[in-house]
C-alpha positions as CSV (number, residue, x, y, z in Angstrom):
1,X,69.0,92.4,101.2
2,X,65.6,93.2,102.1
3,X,64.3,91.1,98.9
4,X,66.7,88.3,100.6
5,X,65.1,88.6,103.8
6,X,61.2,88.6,102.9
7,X,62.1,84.6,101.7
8,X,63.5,83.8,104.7
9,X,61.4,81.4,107.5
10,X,63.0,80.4,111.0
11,X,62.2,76.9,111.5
12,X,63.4,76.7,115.0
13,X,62.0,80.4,116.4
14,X,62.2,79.5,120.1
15,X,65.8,80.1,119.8
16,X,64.3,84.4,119.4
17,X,63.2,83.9,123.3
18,X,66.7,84.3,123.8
19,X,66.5,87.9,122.2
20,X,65.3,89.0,125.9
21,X,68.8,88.9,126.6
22,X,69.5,91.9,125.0
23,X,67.2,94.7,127.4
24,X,68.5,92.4,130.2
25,X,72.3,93.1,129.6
26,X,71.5,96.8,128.0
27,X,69.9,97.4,131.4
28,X,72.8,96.0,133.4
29,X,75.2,97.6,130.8
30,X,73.6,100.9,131.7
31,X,73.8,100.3,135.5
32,X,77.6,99.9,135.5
33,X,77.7,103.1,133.9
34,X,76.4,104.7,136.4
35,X,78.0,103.1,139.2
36,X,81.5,103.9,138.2
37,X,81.0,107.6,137.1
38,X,82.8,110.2,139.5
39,X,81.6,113.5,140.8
40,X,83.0,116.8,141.1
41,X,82.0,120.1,142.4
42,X,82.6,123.2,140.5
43,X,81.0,126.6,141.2
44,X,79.8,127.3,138.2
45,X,79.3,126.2,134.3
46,X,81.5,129.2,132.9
47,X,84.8,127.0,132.5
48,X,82.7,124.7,130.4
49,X,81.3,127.2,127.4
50,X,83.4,126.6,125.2
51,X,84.9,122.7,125.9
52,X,83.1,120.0,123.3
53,X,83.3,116.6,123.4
54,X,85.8,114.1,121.8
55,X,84.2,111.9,118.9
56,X,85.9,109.3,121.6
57,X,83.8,109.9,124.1
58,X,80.2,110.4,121.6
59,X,81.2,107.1,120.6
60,X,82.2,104.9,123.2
61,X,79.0,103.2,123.8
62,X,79.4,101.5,120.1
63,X,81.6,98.7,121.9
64,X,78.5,97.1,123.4
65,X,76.2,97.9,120.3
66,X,78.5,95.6,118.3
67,X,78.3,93.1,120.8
68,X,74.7,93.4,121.0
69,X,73.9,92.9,117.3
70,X,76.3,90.1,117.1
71,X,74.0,88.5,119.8
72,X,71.1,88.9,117.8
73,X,72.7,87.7,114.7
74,X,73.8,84.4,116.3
75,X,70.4,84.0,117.8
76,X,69.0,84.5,114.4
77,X,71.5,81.8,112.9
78,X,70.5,79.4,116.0
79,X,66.9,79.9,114.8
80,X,67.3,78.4,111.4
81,X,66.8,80.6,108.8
82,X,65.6,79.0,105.8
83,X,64.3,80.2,102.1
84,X,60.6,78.7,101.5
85,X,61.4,77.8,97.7
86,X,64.7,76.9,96.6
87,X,65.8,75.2,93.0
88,X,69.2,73.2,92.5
89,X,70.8,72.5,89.6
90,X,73.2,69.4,90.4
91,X,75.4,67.2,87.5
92,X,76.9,64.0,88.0
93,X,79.1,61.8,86.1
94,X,79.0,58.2,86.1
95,X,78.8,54.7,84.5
96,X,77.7,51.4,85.2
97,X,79.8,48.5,86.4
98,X,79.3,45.1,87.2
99,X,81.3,43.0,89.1
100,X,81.5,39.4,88.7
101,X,83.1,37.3,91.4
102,X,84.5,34.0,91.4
103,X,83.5,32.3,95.0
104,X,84.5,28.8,94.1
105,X,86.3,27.3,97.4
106,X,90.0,27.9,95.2
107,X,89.7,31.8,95.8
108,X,90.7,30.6,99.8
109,X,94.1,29.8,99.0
110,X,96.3,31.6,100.4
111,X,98.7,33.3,97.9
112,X,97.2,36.6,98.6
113,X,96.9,37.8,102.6
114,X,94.7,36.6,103.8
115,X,93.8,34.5,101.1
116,X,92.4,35.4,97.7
117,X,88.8,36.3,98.1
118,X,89.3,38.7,101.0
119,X,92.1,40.8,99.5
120,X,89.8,40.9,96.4
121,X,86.8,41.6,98.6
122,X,88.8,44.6,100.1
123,X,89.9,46.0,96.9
124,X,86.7,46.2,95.6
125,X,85.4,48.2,98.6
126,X,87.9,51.2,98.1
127,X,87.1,50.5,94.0
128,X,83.6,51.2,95.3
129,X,84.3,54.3,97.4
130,X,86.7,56.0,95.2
131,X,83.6,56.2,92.7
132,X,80.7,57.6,94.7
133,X,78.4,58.6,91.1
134,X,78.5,55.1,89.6
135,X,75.8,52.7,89.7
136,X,77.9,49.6,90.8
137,X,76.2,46.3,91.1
138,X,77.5,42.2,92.3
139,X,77.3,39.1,90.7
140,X,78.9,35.9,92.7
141,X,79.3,32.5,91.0
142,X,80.9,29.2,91.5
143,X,79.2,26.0,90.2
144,X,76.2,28.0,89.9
145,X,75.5,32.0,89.4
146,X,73.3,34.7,91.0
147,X,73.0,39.0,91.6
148,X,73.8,39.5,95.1
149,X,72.6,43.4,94.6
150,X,71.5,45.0,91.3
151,X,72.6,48.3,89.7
152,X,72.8,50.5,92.5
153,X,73.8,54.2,93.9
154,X,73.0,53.4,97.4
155,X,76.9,52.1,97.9
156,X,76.2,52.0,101.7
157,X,73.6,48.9,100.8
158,X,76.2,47.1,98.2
159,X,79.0,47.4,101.0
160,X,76.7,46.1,103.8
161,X,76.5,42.9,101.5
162,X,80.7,42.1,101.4
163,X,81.0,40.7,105.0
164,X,78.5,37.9,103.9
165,X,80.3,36.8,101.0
166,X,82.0,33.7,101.7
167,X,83.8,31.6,98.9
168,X,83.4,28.0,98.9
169,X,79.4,28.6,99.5
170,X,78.3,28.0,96.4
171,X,77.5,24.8,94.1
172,X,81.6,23.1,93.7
173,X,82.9,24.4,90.3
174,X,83.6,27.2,88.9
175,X,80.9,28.6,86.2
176,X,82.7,31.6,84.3
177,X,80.4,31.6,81.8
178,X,76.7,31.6,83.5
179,X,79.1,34.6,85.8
180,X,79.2,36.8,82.7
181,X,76.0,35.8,81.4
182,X,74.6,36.7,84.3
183,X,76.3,40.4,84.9
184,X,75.4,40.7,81.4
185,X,71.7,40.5,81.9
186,X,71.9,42.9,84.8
187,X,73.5,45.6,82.7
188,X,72.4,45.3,79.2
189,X,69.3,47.4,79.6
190,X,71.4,50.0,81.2
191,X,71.1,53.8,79.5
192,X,74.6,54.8,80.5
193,X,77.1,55.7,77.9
194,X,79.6,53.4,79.6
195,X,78.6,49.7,80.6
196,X,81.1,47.9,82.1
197,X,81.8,44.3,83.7
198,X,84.9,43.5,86.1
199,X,85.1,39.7,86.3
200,X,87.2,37.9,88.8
201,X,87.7,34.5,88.5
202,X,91.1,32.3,89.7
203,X,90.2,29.2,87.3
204,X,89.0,27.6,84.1
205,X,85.1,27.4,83.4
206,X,84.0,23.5,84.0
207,X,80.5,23.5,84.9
208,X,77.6,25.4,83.0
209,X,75.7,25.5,80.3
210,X,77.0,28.5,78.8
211,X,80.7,29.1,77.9
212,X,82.7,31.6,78.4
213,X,83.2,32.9,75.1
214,X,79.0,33.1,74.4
215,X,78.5,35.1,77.3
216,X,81.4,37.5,76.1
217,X,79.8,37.9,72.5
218,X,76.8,38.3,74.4
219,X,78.2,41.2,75.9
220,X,79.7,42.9,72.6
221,X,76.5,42.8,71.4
222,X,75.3,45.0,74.0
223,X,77.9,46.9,73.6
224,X,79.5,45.9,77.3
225,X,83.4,46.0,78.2
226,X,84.4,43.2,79.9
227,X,87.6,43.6,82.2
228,X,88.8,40.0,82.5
229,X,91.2,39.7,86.0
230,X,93.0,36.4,86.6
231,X,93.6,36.3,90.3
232,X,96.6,34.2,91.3
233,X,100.4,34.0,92.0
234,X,102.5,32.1,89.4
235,X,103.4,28.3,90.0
236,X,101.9,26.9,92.8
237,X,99.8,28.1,95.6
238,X,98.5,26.4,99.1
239,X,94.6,25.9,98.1
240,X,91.8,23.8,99.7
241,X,91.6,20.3,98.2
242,X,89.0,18.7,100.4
243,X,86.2,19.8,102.9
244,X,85.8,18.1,106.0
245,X,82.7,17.5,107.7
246,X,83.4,20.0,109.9
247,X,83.1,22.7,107.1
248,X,87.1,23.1,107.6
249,X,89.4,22.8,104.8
250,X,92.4,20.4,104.1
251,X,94.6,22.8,102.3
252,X,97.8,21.4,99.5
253,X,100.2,23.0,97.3
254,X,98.5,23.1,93.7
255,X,99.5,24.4,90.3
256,X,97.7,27.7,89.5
257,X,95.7,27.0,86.4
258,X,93.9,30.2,84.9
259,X,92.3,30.1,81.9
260,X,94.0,33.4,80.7
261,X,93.8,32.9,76.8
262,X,89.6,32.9,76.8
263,X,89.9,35.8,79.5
264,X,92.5,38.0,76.8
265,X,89.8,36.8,74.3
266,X,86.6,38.2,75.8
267,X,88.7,41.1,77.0
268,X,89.7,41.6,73.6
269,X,86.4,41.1,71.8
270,X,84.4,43.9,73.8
271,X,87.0,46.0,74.0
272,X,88.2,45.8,77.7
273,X,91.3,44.3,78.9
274,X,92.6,41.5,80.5
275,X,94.9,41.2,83.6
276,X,96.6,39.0,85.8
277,X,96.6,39.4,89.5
278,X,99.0,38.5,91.8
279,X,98.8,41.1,94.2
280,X,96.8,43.7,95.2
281,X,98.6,46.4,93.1
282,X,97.1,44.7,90.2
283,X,93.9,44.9,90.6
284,X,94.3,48.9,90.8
285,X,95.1,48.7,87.3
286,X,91.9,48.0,86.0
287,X,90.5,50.9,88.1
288,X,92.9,53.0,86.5
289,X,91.6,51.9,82.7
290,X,87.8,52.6,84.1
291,X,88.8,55.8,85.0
292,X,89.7,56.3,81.7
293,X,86.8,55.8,80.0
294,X,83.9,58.3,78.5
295,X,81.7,59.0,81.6
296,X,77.8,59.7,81.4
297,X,76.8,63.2,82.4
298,X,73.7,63.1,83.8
299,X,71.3,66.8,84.6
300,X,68.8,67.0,87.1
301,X,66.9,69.7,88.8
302,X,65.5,69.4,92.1
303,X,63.4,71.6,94.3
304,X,63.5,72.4,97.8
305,X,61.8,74.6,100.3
306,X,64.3,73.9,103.2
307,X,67.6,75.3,101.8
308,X,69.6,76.8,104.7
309,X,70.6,80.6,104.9
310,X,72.1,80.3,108.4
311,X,75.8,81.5,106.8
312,X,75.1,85.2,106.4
313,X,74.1,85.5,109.8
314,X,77.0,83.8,111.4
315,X,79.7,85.4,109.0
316,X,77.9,88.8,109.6
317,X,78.0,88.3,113.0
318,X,81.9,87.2,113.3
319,X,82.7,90.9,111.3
320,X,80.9,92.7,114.1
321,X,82.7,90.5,116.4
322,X,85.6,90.9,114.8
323,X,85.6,94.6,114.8
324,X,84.2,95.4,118.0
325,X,87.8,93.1,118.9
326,X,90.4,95.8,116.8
327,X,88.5,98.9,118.2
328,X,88.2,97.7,122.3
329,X,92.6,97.3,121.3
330,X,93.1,100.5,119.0
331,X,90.8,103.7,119.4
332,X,88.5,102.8,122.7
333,X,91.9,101.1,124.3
334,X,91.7,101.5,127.9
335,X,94.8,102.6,129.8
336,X,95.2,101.0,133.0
């Protein structure tokens, strides 16, 4: 205990001031004694010879010493204690993902609630807090591709980024390929055990100068599963046809065409999966498969000098309290 305490600093000592409490209520406490002690007048100390004290009375005072320590313990706690080295072991698990987003002005219609790219955009956010050790980074393409945020821990920065996204604000088309290329290149240099790409995507690839199925044996070689998700009811669905100058959309009924065969096929080839999406339900599915896969374990040690030892002092003081409580109600109860 003593060892324990020679580490400890109080980085906040002006909370001990409050220590002067303790002569102040021991002098008041001392006071009321006095004041409500009787008198009596005997003739003599004879009767008394042989009449001891009870272990009752010897003890009564330890009521308020209990108190008194607990005070100081609190104070003590208020003040901060704190060791002046400290080293911490910590181990995380985690891989790297990718997502790659479709924002082609399609992923408005309004098959999903309310339309596609929303209810995507809000999956992905609880994807994104339901794994707080991953490095998760964003890709967005349409007629053209680019990383909205790298490879990242700081999840409170990729989040901050959603709100912006907007589909229909890219080049018109819809660029699959140059999507996974793209993710590709973000993630390939990765040292995790587990590299992983989620891509979203509601059409066929039309524009680009890389297809589809190059970027995907791209990513074998890199060792890379690609999770292929084709987003979009069966039949037809009420999508944007034209744009008016305005920026507003003239919306028609449209057959869903998905180009799910080269989305099995990269799936397939890098050893992810492919699904299709028609509600929101199915996108948890490829969560579920992530989960599944070999995590890295990564060690580090870190040192402090400001680890916090305020506990012992609060839990110590909360047993004093705590027995000063069952003795004022069992031995020292008072009798009115």
């Amino acid at each position: 205990m003593l060892g324990f305490l020679s580490d400890i600093q109080f980085a906040e000592k002006h909370w001990f001031w409050f220590l002067l409490l303790i002569p102040v209520l021991t002098t008041w406490y001392i006071v009321r004694l006095k004041k409500n002690e009787g008198e009596f007048n005997f003739s003599g100390f004879h009767l008394f010879q042989n009449m001891h004290g009870s272990t009752k009375a010897k003890t009564r005072h330890t009521l308020f010493v209990l108190r008194m320590f607990s005070l100081a313990l609190l104070i003590a706690a208020l003040a901060r204690p704190q060791s002046r080295s400290s080293w911490k072991d910590t181990k995380t698990e985690g891989i790297d993902i990718m997502l790659s987003m479709d924002l082609s002005a399609s992923m408005l219609a309004k098959d999903f609630k309310p339309n596609r790219i929303e209810a995507a955009k809000e999956v992905i956010l609880d994807f994104i807090d339901a794994r707080p050790n991953d490095r998760i980074g964003l890709v967005n393409f349409g007629g053209v591709a680019f990383t909205q945020c790298p490879l990242t821990t700081d999840h409170k920065v990729l989040k901050n980024m959603f709100p912006q996204i907007q589909a229909g604000s890219l080049e018109n088309g819809t660029a699959i390929g140059l999507g996974l290329a793209d993710a590709v290149a973000r993630i390939k240099n990765s040292n995790a055990k587990s590299k992983v790409i989620i891509l979203i995507s509601d059409g066929v690839n039309n524009v680009g100068e890389i297809s589809p199925l190059t970027a995907g044996e791209l990513a074998k070689t890199f060792g890379i599963r690609v999770y292929c998700i084709g987003v979009g009811t069966k039949g037809k669905a009420l999508t944007p046809v034209a744009m008016y100058a305005t920026g507003q959309f003239e919306y028609d009924y449209v057959d869903v065409d998905i180009d799910e065969k080269v989305m099995t096929q990269i799936s397939d080839m890098t050893g992810g999966k492919y699904f299709r999406a028609t509600n929101k339900e199915s996108l948890q599915d490829v969560y579920a498969e992530i989960d599944k896969m070999e995590k890295t374990i990564v060690s580090e040690r870190s040192f402090s000098n400001k680890a916090e030892h305020f506990l012992p002092f609060t839990l110590l003081a909360a047993i004093l309290l705590i027995i000063e409580f069952i003795l004022r109600y069992t031995i020292f109860r008072a009798i009115p």
